[in-house]
C-alpha positions as protocol buffer text, in pm:
chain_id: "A"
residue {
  index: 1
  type: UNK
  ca { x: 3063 y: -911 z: -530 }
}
residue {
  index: 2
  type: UNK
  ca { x: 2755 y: -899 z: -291 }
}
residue {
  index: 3
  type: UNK
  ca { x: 2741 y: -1147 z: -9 }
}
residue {
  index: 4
  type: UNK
  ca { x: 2943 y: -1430 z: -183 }
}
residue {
  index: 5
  type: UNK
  ca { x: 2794 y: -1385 z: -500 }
}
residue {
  index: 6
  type: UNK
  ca { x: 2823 y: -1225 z: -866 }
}
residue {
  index: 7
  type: UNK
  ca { x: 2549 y: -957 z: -850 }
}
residue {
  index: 8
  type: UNK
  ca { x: 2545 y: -925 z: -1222 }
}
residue {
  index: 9
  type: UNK
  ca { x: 2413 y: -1226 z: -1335 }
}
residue {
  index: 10
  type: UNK
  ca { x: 2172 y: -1485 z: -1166 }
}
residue {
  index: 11
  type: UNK
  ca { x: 2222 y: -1837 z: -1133 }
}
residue {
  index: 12
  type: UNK
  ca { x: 2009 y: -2078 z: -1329 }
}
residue {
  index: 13
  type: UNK
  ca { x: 1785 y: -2166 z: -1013 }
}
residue {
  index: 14
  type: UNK
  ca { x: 1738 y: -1772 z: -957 }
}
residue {
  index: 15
  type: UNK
  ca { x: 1643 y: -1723 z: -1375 }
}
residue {
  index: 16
  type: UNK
  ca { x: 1360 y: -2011 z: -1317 }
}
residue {
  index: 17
  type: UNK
  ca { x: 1270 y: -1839 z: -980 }
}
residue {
  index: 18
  type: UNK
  ca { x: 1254 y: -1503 z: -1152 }
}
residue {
  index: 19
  type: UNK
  ca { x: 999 y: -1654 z: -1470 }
}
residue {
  index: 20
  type: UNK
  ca { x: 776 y: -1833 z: -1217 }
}
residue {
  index: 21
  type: UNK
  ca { x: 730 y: -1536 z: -1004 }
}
residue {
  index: 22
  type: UNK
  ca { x: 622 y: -1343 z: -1322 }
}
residue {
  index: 23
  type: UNK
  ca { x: 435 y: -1619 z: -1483 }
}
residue {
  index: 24
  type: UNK
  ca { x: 257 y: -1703 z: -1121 }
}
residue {
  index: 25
  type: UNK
  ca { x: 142 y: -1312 z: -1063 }
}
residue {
  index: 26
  type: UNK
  ca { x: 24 y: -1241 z: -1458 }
}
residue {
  index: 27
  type: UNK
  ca { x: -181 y: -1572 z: -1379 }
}
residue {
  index: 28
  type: UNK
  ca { x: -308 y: -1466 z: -1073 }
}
residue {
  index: 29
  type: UNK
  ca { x: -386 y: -1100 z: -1106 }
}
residue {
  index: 30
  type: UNK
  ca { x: -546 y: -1179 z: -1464 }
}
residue {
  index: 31
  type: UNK
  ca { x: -772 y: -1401 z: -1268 }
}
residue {
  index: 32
  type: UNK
  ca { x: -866 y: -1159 z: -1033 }
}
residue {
  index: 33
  type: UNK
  ca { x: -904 y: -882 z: -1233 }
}
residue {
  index: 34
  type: UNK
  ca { x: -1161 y: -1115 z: -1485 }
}
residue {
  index: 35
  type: UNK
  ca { x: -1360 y: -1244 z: -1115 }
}
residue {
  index: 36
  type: UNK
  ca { x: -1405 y: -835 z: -1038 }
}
residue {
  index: 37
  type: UNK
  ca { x: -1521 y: -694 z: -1401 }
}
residue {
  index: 38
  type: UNK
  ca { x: -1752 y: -1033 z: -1383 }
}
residue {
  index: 39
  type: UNK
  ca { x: -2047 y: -838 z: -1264 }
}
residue {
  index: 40
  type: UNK
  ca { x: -2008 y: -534 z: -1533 }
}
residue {
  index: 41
  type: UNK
  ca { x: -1971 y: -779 z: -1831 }
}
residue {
  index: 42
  type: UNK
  ca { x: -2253 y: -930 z: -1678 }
}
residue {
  index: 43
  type: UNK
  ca { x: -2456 y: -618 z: -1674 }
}
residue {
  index: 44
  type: UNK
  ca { x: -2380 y: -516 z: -2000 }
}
residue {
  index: 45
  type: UNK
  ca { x: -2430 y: -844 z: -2177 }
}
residue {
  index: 46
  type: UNK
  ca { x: -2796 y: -844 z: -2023 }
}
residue {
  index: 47
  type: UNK
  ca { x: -2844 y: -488 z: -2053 }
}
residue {
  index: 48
  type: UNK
  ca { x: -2782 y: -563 z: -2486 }
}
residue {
  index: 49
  type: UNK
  ca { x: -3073 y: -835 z: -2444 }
}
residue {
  index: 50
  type: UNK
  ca { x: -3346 y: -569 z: -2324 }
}
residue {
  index: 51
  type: UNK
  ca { x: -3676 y: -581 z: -2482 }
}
residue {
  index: 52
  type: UNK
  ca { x: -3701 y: -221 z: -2512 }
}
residue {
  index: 53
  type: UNK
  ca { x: -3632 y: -13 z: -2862 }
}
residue {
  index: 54
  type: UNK
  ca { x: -3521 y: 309 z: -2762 }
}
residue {
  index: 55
  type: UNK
  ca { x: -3192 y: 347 z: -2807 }
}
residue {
  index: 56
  type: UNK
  ca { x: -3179 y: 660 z: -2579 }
}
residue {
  index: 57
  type: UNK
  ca { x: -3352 y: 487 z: -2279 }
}
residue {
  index: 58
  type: UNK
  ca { x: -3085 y: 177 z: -2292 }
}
residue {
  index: 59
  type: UNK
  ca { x: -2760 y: 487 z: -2384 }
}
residue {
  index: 60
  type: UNK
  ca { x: -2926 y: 675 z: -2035 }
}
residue {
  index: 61
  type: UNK
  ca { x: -2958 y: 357 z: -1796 }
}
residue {
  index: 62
  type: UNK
  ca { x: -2583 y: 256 z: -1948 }
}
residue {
  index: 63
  type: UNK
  ca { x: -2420 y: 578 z: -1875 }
}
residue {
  index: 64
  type: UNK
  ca { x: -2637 y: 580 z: -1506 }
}
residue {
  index: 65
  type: UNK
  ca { x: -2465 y: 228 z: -1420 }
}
residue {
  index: 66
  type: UNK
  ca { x: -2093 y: 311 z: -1526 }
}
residue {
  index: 67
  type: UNK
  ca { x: -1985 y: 465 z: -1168 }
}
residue {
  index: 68
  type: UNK
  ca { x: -2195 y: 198 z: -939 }
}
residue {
  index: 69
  type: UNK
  ca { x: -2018 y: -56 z: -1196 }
}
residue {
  index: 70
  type: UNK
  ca { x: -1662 y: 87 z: -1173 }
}
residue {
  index: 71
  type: UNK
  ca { x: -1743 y: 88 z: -759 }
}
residue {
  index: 72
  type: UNK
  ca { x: -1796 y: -310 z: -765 }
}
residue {
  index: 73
  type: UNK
  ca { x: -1530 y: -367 z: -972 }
}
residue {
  index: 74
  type: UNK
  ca { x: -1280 y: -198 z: -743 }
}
residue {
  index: 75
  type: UNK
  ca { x: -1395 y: -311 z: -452 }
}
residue {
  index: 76
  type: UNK
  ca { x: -1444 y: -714 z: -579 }
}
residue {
  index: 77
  type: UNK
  ca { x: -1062 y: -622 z: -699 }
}
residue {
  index: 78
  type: UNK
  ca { x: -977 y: -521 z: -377 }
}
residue {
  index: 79
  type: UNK
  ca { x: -1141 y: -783 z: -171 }
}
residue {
  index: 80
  type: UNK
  ca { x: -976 y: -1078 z: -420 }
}
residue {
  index: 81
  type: UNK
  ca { x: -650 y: -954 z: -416 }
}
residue {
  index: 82
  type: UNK
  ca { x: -625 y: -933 z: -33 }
}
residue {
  index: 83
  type: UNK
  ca { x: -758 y: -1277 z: -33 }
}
residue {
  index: 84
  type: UNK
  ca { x: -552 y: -1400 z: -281 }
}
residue {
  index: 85
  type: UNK
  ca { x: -214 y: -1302 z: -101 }
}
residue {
  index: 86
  type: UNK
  ca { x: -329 y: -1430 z: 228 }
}
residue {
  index: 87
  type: UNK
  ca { x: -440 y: -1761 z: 67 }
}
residue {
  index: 88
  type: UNK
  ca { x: -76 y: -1830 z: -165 }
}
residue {
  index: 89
  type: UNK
  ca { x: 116 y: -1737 z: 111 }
}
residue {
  index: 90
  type: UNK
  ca { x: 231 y: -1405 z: -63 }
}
residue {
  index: 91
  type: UNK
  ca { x: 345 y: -1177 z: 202 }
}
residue {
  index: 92
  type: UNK
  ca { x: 670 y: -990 z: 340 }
}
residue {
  index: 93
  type: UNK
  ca { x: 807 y: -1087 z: 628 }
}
residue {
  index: 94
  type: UNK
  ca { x: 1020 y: -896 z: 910 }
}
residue {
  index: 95
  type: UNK
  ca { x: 1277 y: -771 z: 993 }
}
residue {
  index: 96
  type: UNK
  ca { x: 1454 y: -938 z: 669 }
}
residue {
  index: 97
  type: UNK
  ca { x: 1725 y: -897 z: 425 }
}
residue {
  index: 98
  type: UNK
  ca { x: 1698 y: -1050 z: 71 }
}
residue {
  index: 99
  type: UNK
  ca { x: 1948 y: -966 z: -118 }
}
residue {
  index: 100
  type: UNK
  ca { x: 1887 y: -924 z: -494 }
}
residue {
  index: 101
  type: UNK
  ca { x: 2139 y: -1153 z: -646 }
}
residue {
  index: 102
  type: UNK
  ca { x: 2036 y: -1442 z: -466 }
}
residue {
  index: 103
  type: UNK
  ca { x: 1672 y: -1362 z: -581 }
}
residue {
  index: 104
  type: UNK
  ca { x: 1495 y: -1609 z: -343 }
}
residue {
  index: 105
  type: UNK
  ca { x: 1141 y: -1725 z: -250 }
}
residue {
  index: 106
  type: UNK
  ca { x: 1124 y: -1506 z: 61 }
}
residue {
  index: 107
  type: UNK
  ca { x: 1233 y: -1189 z: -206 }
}
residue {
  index: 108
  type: UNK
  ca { x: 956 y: -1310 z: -489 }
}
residue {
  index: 109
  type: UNK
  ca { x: 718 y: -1352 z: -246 }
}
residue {
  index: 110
  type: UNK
  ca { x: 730 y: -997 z: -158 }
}
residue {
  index: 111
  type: UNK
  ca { x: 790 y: -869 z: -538 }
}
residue {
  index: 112
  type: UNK
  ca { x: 412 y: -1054 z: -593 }
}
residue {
  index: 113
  type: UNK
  ca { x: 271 y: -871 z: -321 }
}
residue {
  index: 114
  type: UNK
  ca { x: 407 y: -578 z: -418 }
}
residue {
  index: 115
  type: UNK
  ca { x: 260 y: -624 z: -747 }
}
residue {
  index: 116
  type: UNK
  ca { x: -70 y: -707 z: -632 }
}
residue {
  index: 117
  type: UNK
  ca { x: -70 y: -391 z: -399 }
}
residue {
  index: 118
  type: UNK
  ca { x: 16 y: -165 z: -706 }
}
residue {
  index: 119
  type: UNK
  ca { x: -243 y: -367 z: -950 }
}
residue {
  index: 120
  type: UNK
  ca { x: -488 y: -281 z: -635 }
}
residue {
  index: 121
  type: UNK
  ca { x: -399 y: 117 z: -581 }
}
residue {
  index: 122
  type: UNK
  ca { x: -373 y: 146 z: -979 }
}
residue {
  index: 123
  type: UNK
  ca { x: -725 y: 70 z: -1036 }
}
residue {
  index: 124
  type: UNK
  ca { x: -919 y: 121 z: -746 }
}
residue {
  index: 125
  type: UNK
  ca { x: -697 y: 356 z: -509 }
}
residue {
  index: 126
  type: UNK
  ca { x: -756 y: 733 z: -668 }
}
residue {
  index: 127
  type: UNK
  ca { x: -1152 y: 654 z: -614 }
}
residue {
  index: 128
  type: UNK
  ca { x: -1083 y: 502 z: -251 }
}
residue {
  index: 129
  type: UNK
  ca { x: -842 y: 639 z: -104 }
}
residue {
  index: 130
  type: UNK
  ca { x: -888 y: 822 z: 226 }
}
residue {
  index: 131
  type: UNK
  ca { x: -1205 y: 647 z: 243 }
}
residue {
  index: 132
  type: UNK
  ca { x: -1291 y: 348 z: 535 }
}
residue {
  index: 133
  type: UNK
  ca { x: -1282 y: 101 z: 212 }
}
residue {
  index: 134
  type: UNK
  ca { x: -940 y: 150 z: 177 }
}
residue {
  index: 135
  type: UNK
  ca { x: -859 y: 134 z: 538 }
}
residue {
  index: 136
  type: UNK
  ca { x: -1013 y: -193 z: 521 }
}
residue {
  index: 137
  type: UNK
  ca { x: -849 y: -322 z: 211 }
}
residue {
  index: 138
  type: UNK
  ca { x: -485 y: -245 z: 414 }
}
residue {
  index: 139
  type: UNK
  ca { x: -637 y: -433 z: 705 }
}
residue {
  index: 140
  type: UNK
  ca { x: -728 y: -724 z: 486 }
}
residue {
  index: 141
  type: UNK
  ca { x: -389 y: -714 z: 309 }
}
residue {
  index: 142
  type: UNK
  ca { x: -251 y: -792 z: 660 }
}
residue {
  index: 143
  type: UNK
  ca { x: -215 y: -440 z: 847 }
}
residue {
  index: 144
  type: UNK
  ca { x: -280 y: -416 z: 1183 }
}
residue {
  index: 145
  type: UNK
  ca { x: -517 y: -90 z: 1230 }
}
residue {
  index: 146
  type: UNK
  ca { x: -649 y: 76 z: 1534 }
}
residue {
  index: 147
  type: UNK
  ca { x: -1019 y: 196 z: 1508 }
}
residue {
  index: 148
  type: UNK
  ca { x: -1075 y: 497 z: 1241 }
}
residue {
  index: 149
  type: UNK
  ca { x: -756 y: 517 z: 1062 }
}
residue {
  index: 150
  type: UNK
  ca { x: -726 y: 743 z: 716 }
}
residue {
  index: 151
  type: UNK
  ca { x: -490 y: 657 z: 490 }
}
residue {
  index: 152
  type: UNK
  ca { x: -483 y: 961 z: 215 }
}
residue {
  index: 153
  type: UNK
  ca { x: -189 y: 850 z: 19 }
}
residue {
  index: 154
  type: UNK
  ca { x: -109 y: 610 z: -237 }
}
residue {
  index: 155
  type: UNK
  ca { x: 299 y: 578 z: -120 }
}
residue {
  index: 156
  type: UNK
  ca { x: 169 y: 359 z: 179 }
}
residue {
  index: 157
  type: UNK
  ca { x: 339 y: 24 z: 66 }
}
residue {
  index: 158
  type: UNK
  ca { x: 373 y: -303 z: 286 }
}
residue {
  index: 159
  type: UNK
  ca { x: 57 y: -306 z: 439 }
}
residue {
  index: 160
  type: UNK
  ca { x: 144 y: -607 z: 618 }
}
residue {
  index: 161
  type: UNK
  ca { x: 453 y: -437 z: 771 }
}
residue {
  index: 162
  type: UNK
  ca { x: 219 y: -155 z: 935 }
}
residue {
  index: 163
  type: UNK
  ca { x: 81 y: -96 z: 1299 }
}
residue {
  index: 164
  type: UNK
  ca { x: -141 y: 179 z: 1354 }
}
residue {
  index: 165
  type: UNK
  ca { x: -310 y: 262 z: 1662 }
}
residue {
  index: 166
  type: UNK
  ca { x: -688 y: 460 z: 1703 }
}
residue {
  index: 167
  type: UNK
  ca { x: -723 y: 713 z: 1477 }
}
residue {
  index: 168
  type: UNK
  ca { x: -420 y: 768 z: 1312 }
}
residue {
  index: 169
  type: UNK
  ca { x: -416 y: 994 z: 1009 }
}
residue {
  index: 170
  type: UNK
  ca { x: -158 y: 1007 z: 717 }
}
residue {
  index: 171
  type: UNK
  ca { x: -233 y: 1253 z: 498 }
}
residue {
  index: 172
  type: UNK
  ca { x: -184 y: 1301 z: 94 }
}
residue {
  index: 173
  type: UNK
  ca { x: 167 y: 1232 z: -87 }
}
residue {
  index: 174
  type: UNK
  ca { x: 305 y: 1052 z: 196 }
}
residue {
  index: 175
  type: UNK
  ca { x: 559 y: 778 z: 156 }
}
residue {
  index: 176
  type: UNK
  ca { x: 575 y: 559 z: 411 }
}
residue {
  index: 177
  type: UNK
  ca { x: 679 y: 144 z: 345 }
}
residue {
  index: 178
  type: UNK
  ca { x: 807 y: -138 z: 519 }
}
residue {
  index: 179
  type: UNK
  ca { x: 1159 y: -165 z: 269 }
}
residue {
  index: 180
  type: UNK
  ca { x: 1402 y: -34 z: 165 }
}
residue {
  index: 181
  type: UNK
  ca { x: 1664 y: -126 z: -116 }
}
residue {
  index: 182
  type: UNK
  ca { x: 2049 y: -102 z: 43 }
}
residue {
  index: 183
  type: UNK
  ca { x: 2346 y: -192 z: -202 }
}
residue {
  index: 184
  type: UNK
  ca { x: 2205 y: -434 z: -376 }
}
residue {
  index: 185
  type: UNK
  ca { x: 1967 y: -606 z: -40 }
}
residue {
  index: 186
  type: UNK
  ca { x: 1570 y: -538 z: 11 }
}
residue {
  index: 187
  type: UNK
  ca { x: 1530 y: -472 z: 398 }
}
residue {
  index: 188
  type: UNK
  ca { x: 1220 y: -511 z: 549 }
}
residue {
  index: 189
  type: UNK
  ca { x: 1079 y: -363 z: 894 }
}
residue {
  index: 190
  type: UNK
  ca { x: 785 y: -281 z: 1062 }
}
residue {
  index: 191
  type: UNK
  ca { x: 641 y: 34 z: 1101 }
}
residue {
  index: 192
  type: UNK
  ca { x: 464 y: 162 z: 1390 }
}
residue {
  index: 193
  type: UNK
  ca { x: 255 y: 460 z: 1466 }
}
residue {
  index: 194
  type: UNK
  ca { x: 55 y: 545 z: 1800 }
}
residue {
  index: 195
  type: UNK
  ca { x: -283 y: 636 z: 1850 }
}
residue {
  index: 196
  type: UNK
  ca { x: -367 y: 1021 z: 1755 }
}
residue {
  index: 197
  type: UNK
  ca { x: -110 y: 1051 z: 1544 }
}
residue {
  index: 198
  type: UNK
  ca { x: -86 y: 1235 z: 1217 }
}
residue {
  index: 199
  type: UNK
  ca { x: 163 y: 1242 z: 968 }
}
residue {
  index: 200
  type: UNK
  ca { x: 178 y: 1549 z: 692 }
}
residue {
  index: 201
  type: UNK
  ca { x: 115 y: 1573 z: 390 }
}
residue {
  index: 202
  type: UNK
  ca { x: 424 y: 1482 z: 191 }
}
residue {
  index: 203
  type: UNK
  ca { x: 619 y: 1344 z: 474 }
}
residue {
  index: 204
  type: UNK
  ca { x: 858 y: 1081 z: 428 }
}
residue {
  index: 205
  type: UNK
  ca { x: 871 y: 777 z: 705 }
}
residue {
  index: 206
  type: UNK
  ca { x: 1099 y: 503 z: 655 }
}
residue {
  index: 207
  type: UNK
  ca { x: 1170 y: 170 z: 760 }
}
residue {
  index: 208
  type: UNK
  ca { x: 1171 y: 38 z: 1108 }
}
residue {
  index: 209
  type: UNK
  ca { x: 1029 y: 413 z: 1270 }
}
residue {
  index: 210
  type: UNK
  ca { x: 823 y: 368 z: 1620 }
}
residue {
  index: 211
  type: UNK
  ca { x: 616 y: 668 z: 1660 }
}
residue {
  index: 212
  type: UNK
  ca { x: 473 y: 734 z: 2003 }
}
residue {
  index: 213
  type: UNK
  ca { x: 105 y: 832 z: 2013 }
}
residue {
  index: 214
  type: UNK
  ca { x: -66 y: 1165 z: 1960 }
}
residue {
  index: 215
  type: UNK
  ca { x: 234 y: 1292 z: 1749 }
}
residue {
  index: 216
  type: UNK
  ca { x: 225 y: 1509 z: 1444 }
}
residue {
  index: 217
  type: UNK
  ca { x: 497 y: 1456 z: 1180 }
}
residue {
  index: 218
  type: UNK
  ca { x: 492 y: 1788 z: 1003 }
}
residue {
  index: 219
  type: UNK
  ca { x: 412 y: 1785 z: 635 }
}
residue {
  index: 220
  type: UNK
  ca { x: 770 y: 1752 z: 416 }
}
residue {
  index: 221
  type: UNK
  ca { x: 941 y: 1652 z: 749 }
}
residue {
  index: 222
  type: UNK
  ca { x: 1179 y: 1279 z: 685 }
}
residue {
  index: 223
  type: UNK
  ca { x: 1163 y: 1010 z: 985 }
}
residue {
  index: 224
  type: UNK
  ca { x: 1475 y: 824 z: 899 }
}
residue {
  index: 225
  type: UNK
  ca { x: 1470 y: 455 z: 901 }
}
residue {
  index: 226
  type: UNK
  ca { x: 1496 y: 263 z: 1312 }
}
residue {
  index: 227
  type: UNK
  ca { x: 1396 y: 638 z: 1435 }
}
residue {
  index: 228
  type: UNK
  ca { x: 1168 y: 633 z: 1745 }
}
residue {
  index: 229
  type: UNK
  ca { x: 984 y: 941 z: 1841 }
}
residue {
  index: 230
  type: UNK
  ca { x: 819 y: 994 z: 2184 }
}
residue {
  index: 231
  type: UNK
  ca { x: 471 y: 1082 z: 2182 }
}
residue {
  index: 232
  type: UNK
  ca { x: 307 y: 1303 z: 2274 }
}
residue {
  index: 233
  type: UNK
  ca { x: 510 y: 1602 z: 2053 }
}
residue {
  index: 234
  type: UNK
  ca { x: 509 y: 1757 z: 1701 }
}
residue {
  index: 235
  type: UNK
  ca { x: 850 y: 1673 z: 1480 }
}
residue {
  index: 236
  type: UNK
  ca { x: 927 y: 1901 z: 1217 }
}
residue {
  index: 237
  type: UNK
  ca { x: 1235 y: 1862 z: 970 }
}
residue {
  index: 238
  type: UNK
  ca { x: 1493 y: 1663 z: 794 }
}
residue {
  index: 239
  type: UNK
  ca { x: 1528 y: 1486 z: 961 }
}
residue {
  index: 240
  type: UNK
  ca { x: 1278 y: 1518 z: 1189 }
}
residue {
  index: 241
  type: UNK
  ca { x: 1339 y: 1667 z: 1513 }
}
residue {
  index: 242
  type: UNK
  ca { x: 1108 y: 1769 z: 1825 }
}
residue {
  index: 243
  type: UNK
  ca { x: 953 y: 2133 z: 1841 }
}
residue {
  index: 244
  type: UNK
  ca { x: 985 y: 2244 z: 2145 }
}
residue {
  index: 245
  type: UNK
  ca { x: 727 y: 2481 z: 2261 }
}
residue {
  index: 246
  type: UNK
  ca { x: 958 y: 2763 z: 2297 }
}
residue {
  index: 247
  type: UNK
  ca { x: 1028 y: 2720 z: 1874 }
}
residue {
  index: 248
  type: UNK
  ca { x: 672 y: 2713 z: 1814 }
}
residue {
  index: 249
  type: UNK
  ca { x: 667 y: 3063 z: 2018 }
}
residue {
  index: 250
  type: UNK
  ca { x: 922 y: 3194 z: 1853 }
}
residue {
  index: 251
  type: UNK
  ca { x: 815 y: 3084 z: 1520 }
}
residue {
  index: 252
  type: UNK
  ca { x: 485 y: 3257 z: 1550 }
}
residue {
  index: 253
  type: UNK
  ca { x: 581 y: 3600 z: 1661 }
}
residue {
  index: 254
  type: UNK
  ca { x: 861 y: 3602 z: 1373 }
}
């Protein structure tokens, strides 16, 4: 039993809550994906309609438009699906616990924008990533970033969950969300980084974490969920723990 009720099977209300939620987000995300290859199919049906007979001068100018193409495309995809979360109403809220049985709007909501935000880094985030596109995608999917902020990682869920100050950097492989799944409940939390910060590459930061500006969160090092880490300072470890200077010394003559 999980809060009252049977977590093994759902009650009718949460089996028509669970097909809507998947019906709603194929619908959507089929929509947006068609709106951002619009301007590609466009191109290609005109390019077909060219007066010209060489088949090597329309193969060249083809092959020439495929990355500019592939660039609108992700960033159209981007734009819409930012827009298209703010405008449904499709967004996590916190701090919250849903639990899974009970499989309500406030959970489903969060499942489609979660979806979206995969759709979003499946297609377009390997070419944008650690760019100032992306940044701005996450600030149009509702995070709240400081000036100059890199994002080089993919595992950077919940955008709308985030807070990062002035030129924060979080570097490749990084996992760092907004939830967490605890027997059976999906808790959500912000997630706050200072100004000057920089988390590793590989580092793992989980839910709730307040870290104080200009700190650097050493790459493989784990911030455990409601952690908060005074700035500035370097944490190293799992978890992660301060390095005091006299470490670092030590560290470097061994």
């Amino acid at each position: 039993m999980l809060m009252g009720h049977d977590h093994r099977r759902w009650s009718p209300a949460a089996i028509r809550r669970f097909v809507w939620t998947l019906a709603s987000i194929f619908v959507v995300e089929s929509v947006i994906l068609g709106l951002a290859a619009l301007p590609a199919v466009a191109f290609f049906r005109w390019h077909t309609t060219w007066p010209i007979e060489s088949f090597t001068v329309k193969t060249v100018v083809l092959a020439m438009v495929i990355v500019p193409s592939y660039t609108i495309f992700a960033v159209l995809l981007m734009a819409l699906s930012a827009a298209a979360m703010r405008v449904l109403g499709w967004r996590p809220t916190a701090p919250s616990e849903m639990p899974i049985a009970e499989l309500g709007w406030p959970l489903c909501n969060w499942a489609r924008y979660q979806i979206s935000a995969h759709v979003v880094a499946f297609f377009a985030g390997g070419l944008m990533r650690a760019t100032p596109i992306w940044s701005a995608y996450m600030r149009w999917n509702g995070a709240r970033f400081g000036r100059r902020v890199w994002v080089n990682s993919l595992g950077v869920t919940d955008h709308c969950l985030l807070e990062f100050g002035d030129d924060v950097v979080i570097g490749s492989g990084v996992h760092l969300s907004g939830h967490t799944v605890e027997r059976g409940v999906v808790r959500t939390a912000p997630v706050r980084i200072g100004a000057g910060s920089t988390i590793g590459v590989n580092a793992h930061v989980e839910i709730g974490v307040d870290i104080g500006a200009d700190c650097q969160i050493g790459s493989l090092s784990m911030v455990p969920k409601f952690t908060v880490l005074d700035g500035p300072g370097t944490y190293v470890g799992v978890p992660a723990r301060r390095l005091e200077r006299r470490d670092h010394v030590e560290q470097v003559q061994e």
